[in-house]
C-alpha positions as CSV (number, residue, x, y, z in Angstrom):
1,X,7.9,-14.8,12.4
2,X,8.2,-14.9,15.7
3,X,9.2,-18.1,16.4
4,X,11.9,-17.7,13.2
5,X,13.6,-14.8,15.3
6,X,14.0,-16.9,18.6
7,X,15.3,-19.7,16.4
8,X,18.0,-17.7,14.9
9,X,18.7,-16.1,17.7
10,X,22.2,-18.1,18.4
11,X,23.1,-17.0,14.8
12,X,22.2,-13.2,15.7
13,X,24.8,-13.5,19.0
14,X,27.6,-15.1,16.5
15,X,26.8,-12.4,13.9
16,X,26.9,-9.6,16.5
17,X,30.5,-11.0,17.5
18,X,32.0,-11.3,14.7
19,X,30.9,-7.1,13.7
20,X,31.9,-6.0,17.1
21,X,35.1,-8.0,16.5
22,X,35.4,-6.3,13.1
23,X,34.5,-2.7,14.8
24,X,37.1,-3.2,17.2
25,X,39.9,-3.4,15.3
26,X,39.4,-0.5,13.0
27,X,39.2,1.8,16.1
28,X,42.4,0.4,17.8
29,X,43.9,1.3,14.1
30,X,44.6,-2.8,13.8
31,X,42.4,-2.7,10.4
32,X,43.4,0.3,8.9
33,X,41.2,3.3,7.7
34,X,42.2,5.2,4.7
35,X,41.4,9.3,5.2
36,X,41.7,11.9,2.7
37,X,42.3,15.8,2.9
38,X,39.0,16.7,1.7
39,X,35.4,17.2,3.6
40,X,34.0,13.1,3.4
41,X,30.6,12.7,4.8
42,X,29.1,9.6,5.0
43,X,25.1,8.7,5.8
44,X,24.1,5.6,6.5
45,X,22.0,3.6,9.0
46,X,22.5,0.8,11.4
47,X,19.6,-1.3,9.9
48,X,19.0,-2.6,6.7
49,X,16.6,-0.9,4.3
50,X,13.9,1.9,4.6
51,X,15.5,4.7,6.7
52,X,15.4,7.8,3.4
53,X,19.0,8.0,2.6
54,X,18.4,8.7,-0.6
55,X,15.9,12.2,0.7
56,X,18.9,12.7,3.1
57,X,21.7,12.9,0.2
58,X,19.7,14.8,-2.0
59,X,19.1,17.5,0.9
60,X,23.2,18.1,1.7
61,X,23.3,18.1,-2.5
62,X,21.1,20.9,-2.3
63,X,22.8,22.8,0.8
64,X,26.6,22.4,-0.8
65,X,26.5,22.1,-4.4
66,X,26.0,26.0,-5.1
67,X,29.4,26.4,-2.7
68,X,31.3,23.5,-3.7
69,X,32.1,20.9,-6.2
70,X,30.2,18.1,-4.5
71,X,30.9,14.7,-5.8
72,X,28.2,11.8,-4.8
73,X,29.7,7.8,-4.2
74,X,28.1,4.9,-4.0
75,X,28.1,1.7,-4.1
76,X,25.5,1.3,-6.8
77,X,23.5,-1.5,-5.5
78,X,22.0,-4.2,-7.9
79,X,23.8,-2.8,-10.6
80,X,24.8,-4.6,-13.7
81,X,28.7,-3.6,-13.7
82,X,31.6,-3.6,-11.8
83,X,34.3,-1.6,-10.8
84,X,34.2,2.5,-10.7
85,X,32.1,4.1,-13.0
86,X,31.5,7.9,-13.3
87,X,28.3,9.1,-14.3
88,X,28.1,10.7,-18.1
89,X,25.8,10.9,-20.7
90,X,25.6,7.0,-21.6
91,X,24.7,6.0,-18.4
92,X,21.1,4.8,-17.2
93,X,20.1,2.7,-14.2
94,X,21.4,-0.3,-15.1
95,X,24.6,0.8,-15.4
96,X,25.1,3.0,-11.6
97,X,21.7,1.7,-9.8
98,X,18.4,3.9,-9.4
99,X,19.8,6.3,-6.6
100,X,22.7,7.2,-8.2
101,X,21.4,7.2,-11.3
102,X,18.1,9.8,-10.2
103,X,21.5,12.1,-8.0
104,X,23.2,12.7,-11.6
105,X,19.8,13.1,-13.5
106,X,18.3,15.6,-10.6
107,X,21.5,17.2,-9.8
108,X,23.7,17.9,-13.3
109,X,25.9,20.6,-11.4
110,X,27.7,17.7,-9.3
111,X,29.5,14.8,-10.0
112,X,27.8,11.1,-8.9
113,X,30.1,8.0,-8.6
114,X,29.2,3.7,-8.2
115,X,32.2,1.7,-6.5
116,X,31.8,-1.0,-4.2
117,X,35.6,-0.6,-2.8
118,X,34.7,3.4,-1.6
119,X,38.6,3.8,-0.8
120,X,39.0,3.1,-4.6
121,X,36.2,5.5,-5.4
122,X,37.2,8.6,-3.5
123,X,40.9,7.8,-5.2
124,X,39.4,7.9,-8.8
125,X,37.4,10.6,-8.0
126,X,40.1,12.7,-6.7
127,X,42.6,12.0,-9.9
128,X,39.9,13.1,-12.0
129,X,40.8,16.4,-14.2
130,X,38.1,18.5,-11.9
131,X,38.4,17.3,-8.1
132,X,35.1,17.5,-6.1
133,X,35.9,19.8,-2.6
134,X,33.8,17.5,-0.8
135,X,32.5,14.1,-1.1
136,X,28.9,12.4,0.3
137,X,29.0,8.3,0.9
138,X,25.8,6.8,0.4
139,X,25.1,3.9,2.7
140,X,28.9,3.7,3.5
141,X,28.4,3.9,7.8
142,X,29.8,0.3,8.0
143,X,32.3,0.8,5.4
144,X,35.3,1.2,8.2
145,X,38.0,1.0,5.3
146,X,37.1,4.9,4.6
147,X,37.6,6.7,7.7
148,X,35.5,9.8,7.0
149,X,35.2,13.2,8.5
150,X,31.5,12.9,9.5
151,X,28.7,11.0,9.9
152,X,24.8,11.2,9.5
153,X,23.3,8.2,10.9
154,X,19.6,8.0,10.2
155,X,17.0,6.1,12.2
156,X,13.3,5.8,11.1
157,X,10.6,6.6,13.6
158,X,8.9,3.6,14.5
159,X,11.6,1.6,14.0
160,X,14.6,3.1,16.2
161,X,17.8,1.1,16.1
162,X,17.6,1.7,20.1
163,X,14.3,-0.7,20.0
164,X,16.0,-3.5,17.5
165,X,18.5,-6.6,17.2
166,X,21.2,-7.8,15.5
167,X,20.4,-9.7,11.5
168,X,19.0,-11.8,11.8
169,X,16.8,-12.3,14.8
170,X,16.2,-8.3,14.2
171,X,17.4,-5.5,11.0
172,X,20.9,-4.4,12.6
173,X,23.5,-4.5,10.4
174,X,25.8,-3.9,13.2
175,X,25.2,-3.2,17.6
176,X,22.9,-0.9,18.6
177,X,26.8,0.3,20.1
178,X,27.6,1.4,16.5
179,X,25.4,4.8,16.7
180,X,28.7,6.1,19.1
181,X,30.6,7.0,15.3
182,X,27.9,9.3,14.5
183,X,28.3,12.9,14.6
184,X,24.5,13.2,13.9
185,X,21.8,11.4,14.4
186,X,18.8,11.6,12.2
187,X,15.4,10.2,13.2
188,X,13.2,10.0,9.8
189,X,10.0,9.5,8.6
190,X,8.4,11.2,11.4
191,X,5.1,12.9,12.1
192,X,5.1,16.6,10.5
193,X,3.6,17.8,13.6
194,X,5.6,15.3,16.0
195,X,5.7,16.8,19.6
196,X,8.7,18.4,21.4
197,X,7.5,15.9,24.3
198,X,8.0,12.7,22.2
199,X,11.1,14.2,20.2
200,X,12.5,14.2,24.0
201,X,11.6,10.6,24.7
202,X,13.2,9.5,21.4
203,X,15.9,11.4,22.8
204,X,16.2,10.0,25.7
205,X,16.2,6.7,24.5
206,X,19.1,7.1,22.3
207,X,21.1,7.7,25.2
208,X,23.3,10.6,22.6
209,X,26.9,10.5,23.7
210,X,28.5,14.3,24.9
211,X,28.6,16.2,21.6
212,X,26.2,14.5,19.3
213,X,23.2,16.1,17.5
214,X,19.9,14.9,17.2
215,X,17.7,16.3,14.2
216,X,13.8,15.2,13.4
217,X,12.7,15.3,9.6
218,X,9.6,14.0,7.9
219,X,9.1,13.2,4.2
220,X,7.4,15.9,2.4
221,X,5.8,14.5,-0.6
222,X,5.5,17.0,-3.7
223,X,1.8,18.5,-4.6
224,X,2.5,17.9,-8.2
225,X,3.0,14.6,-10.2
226,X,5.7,14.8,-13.4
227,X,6.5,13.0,-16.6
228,X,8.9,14.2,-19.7
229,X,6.3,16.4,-20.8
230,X,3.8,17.4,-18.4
231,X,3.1,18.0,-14.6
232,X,-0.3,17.3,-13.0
233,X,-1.5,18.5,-9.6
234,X,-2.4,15.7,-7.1
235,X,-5.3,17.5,-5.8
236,X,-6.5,16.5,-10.0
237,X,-5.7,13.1,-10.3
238,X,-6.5,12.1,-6.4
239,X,-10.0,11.1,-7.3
240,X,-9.1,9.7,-11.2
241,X,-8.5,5.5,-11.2
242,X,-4.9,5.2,-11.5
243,X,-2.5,2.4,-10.7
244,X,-0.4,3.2,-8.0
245,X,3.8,1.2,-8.4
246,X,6.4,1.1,-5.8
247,X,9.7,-0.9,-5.5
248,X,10.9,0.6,-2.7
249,X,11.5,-1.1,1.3
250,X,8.6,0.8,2.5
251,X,5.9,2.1,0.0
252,X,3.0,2.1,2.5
253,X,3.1,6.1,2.9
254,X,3.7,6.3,-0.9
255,X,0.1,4.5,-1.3
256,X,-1.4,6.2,1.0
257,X,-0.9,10.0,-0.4
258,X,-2.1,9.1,-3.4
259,X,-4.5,6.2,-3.3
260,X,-8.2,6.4,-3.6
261,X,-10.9,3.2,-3.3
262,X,-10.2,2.8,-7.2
263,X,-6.7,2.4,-7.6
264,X,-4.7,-0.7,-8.2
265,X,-1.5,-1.0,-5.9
266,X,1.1,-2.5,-7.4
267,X,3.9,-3.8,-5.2
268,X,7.7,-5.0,-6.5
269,X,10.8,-5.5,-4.6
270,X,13.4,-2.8,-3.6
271,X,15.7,-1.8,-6.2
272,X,13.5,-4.4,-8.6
273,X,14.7,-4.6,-12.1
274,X,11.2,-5.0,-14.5
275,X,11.5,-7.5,-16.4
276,X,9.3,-7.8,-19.9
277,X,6.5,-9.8,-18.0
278,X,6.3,-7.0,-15.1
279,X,5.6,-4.2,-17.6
280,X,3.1,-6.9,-19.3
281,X,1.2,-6.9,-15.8
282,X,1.5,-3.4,-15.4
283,X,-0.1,-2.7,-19.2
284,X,-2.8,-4.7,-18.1
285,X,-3.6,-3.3,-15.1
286,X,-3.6,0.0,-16.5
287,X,-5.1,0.0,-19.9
288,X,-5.4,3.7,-20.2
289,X,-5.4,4.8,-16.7
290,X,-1.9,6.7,-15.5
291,X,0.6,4.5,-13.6
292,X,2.7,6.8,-10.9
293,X,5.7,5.2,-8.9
294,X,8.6,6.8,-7.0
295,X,11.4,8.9,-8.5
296,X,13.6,5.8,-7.7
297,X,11.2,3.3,-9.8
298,X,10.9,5.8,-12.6
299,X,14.8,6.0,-13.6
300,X,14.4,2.4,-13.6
301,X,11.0,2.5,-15.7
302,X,11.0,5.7,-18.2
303,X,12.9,3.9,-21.2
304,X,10.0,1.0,-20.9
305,X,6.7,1.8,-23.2
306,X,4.7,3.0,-20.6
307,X,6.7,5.9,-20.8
308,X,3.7,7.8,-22.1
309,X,1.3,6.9,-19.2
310,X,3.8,7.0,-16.3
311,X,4.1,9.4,-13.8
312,X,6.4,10.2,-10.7
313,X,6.0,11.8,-7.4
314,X,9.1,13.2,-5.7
315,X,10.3,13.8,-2.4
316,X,12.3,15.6,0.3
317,X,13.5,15.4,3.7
318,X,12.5,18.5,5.6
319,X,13.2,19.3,8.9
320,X,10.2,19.9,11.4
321,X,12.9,22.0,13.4
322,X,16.1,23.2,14.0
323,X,17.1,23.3,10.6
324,X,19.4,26.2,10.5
325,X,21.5,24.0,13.3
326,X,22.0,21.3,11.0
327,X,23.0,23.4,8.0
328,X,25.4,25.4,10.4
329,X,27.1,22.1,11.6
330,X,27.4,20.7,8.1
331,X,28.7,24.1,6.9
332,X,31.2,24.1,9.8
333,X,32.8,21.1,9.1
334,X,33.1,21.6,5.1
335,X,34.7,24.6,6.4
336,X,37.0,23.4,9.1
């Protein structure tokens, strides 16, 4: 792998050209950016895949949709439609994509979006008969058409943009030079009990720019497991034979909360769509032993006849400090 990433090397220099190019002329206001009169926060990352945008979405849902009329857009990624859809009761998976499809099952109080063209999205969303007061963009940080009035960049521990390349010698989507739009910076995935000494050297090595924010958070997995009809403890099924499904970027952590020497892993791409002989392989690995995935993989699986032996264990970003500073600054803005 390597020896791949020196060989592309030359194409990670062209790439990294042509996006600084591209980044250039949206802020001399060459390529134009569309902005609207409403609060628009986007969250996104600089790499590709993995960083918990989806944990990070569903935490400002929970901080501003008891204030506000909080609409959610994405661009519904490995969707099977086109164009802007709005969420209702005939939609599914297929239709927006997982994430946005698990934001409008979780979160029925707010309003969730798919459109690939986002300036299109917030337009349709805003002729709509109720207007949201304030709109969240998932993955939208390279989408420079939208110019919007904040931005969350997220970073996983472990693998800091600061320490990575350009696609596709390394995961940047974009220069390491992009994290200046950012308003905040969120490192994920961390330690629960990461230091204040190491939360200074990650600091330190993101070189923040005078006036941006720097926030720690960890995924903090749920003590229960869920179906349509029951919840289970994990502390009861921990020790039980169970197969364990993820088609997420990352499932290792996933795995490892749950798994015991028993249990059968079962691994499928991000955003995978099952087909008939996937569920076939999941039957037979499971014969009568429960099957638990990610809240993603479960909007995707619960209409599949498994139904009755699947389980799903949610999560949620949580802060390991400083919290009230980040709900202040978000608050702020909306407010401002």
């Amino acid at each position: 792998m390597n020896l791949l990433r020196k060989i592309l090397f030359p194409f990670a220099i062209l790439y990294g050209f042509i996006t600084s190019i591209r980044n250039f002329l949206f802020d001399k206001g060459i390529l134009k950016s569309t902005s609207f009169d409403i609060p628009v926060i986007a969250v996104g990352n600089l790499s590709v895949g993995g960083t918990g945008k989806t944990p990070q979405i569903e935490y400002l849902i929970r901080l501003l949709s008891d204030n506000y009329r909080v609409a959610a857009l994405s661009r519904g990624y490995k969707r099977k439609s086109e164009g802007f859809i709005l969420a209702d009761s005939t939609s599914n998976a297929e239709i927006l994509g997982d994430e946005p499809f698990q934001f409008y099952q979780k979160f029925p109080n707010i309003q969730v979006a798919v459109d690939a063209n986002r300036t299109n999205g917030i337009t349709q969303l805003l002729s709509q008969k109720i207007k949201p007061e304030i709109i969240l963009l998932d993955d939208a940080y390279q989408h420079r058409k939208v110019k919007a009035g904040f931005y969350i960049l997220l970073t996983a521990f472990g693998d800091l943009y600061a320490d990575d390349f350009i696609l596709p010698t390394g995961s940047l989507r974009e220069s390491r030079r992009g994290a200046n739009r950012a308003n905040i910076i969120v490192v994920t995935k961390c330690s629960k009990n990461l230091s204040d000494e190491k939360q200074d050297e990650i600091r330190s090595k993101l070189k923040l720019n005078c006036g941006q924010q720097i926030y720690f958070t960890f995924i903090d997995y749920d003590d229960a497991i869920y179906n349509v009809e029951e919840k289970i403890a994990v502390n009861e099924i921990k020790s039980e034979p169970k197969v364990l499904l993820a088609g997420i970027a990352k499932p290792k952590p996933f795995f490892d909360y749950l798994k015991n020497e028993n249990d059968e892993c079962l691994t499928f791409p991000d955003h995978h769509h099952f087909s008939e002989n996937d569920l076939n392989e999941i039957r037979n690995k499971a014969q009568n032993k429960k099957i638990i995935t990610t809240e993603k993989d479960y909007v995707r699986l619960k209409d599949a006849e498994i139904i009755s032996n699947l389980y799903y264990l949610p999560i949620k970003s949580t802060f390991i400090n400083h919290k009230q500073n980040f709900d202040a600054t978000i608050l702020q803005y909306v407010k401002s």
